[in-house]
N, CA, C and O of each residue as an XYZ file, in Angstrom:
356
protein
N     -15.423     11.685    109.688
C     -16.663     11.358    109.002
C     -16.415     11.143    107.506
O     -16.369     10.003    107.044
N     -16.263     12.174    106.792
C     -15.796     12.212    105.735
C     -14.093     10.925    104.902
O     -14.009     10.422    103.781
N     -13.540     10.887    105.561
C     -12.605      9.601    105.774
C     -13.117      8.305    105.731
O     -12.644      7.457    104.975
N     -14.084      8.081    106.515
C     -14.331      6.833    106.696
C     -15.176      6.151    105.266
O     -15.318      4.995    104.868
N     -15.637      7.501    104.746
C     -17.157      7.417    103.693
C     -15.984      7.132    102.640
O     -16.106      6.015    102.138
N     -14.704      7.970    102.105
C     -13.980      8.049    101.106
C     -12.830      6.304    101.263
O     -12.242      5.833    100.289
N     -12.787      5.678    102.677
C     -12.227      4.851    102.781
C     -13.321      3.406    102.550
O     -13.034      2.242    102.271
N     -14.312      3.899    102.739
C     -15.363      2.500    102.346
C     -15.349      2.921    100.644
O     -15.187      1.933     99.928
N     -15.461      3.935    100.075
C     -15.661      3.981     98.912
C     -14.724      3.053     98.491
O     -14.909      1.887     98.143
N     -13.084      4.077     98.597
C     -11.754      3.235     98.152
C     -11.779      1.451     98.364
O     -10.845      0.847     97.835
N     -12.802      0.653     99.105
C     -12.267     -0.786     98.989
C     -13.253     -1.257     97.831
O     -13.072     -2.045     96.903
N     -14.539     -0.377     98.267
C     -15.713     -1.107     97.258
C     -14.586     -1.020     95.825
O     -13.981     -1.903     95.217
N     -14.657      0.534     95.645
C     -13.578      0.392     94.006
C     -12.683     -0.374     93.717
O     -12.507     -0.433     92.500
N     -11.851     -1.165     94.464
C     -10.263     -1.719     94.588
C     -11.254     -3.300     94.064
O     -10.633     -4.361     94.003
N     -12.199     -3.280     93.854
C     -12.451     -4.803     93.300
C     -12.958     -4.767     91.762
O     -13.358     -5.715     91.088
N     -12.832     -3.454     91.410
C     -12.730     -3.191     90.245
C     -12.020     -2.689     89.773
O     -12.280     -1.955     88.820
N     -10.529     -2.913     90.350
C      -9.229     -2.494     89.652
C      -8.722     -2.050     88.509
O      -8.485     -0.925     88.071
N      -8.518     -3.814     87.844
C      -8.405     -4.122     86.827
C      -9.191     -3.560     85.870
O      -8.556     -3.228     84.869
N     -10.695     -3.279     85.832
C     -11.561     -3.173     84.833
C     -11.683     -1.496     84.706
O     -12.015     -1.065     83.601
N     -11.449     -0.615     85.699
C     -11.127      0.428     85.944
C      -9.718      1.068     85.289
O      -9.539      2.225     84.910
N      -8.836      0.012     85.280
C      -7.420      0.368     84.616
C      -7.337      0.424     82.896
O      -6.772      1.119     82.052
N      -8.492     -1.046     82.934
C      -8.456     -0.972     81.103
C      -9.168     -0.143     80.641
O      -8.784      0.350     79.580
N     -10.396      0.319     81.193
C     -11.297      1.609     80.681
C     -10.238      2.759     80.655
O     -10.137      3.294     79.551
N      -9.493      3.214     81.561
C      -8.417      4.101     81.383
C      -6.994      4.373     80.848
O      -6.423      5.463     80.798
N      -6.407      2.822     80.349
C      -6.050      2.878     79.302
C      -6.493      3.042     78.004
O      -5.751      3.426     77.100
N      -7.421      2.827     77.889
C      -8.444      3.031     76.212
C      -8.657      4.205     76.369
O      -8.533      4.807     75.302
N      -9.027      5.085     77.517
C      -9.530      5.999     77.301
C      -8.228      7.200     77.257
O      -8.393      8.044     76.375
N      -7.320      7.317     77.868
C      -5.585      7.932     77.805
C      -5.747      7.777     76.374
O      -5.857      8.762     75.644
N      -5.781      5.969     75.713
C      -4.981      5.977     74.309
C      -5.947      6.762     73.348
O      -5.533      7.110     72.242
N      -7.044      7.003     73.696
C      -7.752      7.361     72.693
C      -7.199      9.133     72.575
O      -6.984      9.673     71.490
N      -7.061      9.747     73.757
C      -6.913     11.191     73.822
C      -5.350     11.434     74.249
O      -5.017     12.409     74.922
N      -4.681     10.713     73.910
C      -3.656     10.392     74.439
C      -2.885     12.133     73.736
O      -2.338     12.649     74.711
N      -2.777     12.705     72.968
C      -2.375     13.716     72.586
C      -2.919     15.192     73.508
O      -2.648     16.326     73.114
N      -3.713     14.909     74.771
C      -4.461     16.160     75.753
C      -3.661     15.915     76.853
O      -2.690     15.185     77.052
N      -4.127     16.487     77.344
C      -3.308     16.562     79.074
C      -3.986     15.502     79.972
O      -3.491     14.944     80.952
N      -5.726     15.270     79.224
C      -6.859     14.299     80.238
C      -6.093     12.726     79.454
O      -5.850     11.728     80.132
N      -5.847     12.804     78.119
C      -5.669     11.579     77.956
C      -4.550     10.941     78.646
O      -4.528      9.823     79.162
N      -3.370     12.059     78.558
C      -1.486     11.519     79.074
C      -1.737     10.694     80.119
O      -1.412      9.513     80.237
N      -2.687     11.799     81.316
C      -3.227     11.305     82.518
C      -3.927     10.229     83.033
O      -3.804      9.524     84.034
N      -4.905     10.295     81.840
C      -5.638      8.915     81.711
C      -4.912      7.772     81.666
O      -5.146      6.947     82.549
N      -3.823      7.439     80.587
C      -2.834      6.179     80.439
C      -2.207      6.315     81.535
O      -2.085      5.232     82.107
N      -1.559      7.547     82.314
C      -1.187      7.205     83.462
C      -1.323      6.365     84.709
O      -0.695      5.664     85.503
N      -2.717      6.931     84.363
C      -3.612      6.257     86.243
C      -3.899      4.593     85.414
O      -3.855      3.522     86.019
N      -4.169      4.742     84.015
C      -4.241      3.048     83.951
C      -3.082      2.043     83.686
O      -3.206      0.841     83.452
N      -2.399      2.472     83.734
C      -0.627      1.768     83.936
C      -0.488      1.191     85.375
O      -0.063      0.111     85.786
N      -1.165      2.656     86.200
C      -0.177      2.387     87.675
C      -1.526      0.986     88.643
O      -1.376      0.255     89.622
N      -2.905      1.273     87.524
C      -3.984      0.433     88.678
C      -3.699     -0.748     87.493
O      -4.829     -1.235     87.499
N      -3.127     -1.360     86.711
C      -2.879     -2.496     86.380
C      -1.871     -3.208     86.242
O      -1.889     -4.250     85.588
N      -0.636     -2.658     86.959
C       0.657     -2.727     87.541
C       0.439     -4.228     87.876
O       1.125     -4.791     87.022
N      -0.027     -5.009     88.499
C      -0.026     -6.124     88.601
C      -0.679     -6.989     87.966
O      -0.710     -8.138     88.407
N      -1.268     -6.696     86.939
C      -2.175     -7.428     85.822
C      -1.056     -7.818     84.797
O      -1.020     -8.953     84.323
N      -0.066     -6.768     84.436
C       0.488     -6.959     83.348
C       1.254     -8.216     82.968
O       1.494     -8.563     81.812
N       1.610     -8.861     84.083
C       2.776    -10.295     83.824
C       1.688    -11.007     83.052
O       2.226    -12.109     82.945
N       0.494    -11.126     82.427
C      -0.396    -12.305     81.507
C      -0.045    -11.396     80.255
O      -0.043    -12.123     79.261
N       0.269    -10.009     79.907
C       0.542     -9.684     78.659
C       2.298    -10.059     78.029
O       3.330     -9.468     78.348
N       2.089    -11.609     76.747
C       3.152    -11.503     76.464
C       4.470    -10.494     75.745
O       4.484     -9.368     75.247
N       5.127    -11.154     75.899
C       6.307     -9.929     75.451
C       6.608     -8.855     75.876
O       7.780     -8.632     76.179
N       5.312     -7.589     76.059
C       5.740     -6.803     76.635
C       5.458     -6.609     78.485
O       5.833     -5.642     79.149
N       4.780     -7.706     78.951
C       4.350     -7.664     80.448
C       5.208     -7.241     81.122
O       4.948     -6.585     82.131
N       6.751     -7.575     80.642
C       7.411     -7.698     81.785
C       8.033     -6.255     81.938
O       8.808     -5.923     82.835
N       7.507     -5.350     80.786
C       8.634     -3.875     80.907
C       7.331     -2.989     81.054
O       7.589     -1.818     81.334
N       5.928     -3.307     80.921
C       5.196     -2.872     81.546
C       4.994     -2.876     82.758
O       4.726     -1.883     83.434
N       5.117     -4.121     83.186
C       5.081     -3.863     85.026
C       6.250     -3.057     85.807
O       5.997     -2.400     86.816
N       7.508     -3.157     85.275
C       8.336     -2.599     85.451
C       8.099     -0.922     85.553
O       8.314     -0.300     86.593
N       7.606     -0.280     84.264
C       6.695      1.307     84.381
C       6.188      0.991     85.073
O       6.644      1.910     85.752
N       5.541      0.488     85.752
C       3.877      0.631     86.511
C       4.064      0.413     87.929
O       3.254      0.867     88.737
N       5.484     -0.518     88.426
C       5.768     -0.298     89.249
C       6.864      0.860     89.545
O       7.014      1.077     90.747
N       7.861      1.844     88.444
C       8.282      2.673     88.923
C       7.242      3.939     88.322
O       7.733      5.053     88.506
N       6.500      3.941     87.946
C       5.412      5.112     88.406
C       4.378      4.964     89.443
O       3.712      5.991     89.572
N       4.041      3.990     90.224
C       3.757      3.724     91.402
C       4.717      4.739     92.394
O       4.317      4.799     93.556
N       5.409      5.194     92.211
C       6.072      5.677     92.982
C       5.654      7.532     93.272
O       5.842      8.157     94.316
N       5.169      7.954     92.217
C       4.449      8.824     92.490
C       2.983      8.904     91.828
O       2.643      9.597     90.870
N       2.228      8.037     92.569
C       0.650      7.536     92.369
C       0.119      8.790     93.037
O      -0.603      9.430     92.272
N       0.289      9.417     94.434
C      -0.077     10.169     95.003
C      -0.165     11.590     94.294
O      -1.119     12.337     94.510
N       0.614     11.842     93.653
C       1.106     13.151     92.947
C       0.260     13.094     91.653
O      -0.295     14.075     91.159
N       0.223     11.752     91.128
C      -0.586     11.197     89.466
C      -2.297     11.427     89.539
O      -3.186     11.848     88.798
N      -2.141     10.809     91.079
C      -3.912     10.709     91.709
C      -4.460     12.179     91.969
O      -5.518     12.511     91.434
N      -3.863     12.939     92.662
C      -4.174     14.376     93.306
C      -4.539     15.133     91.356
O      -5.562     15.735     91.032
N      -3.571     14.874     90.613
C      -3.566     15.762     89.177
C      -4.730     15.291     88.340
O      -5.377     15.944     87.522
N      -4.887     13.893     88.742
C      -6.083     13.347     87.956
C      -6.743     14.006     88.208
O      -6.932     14.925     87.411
N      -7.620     13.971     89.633
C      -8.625     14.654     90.093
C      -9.121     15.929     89.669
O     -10.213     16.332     89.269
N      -7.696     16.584     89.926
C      -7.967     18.236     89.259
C      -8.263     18.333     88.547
O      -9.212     19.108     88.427
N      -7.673     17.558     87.249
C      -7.901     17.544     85.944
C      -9.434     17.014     85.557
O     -10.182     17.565     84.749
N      -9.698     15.909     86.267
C     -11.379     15.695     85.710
C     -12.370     16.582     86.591
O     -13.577     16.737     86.405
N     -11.576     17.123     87.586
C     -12.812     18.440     88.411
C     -12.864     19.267     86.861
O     -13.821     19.279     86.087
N     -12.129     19.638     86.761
C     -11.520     20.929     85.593
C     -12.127     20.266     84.318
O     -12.980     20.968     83.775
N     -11.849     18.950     83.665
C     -12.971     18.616     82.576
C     -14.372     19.041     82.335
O     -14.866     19.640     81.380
N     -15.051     18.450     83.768
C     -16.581     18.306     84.430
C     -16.697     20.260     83.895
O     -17.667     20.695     83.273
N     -15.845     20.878     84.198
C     -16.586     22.727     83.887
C     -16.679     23.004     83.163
O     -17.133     24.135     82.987
């Protein structure tokens, strides 16, 4: 039950990727010195991992991070969470 509700959520969101990634890069860079901000630039690196090849010069060593921190998205995603449960108190 619960799966299916969190898996319809996950596609509706996935079409707001991109716009989701840049709000969370701005928002990392802004607090980027906390544990919510580090996190923040994190999760928006790894959801614009494929956006980056239109940024010149540096696109190409950005996608490069974004695809080797893709590699532990699962581990980045689970800490986010905690971390903005743990903000929200």
């Amino acid at each position: 039950m619960l799966g299916g509700v969190l898996e319809k959520a996950g596609k509706f969101l996935g079409g707001f990727q991109v716009i989701i990634g840049i709000i969370m890069m701005i928002l990392g860079l802004l607090g980027i010195f906390s544990l919510q901000g580090i996190v923040a630039f994190l999760v928006g690196v790894i959801l614009l991992t494929g956006a980056f090849h239109v940024v010149p010069g540096l696109g190409k060593y950005l996608e490069k991070f974004g695809t080797w921190l893709g590699g532990f998205q699962t581990i980045i995603g689970v800490v986010a969470i905690i971390i903005g449960i743990l903000g929200l108190l």
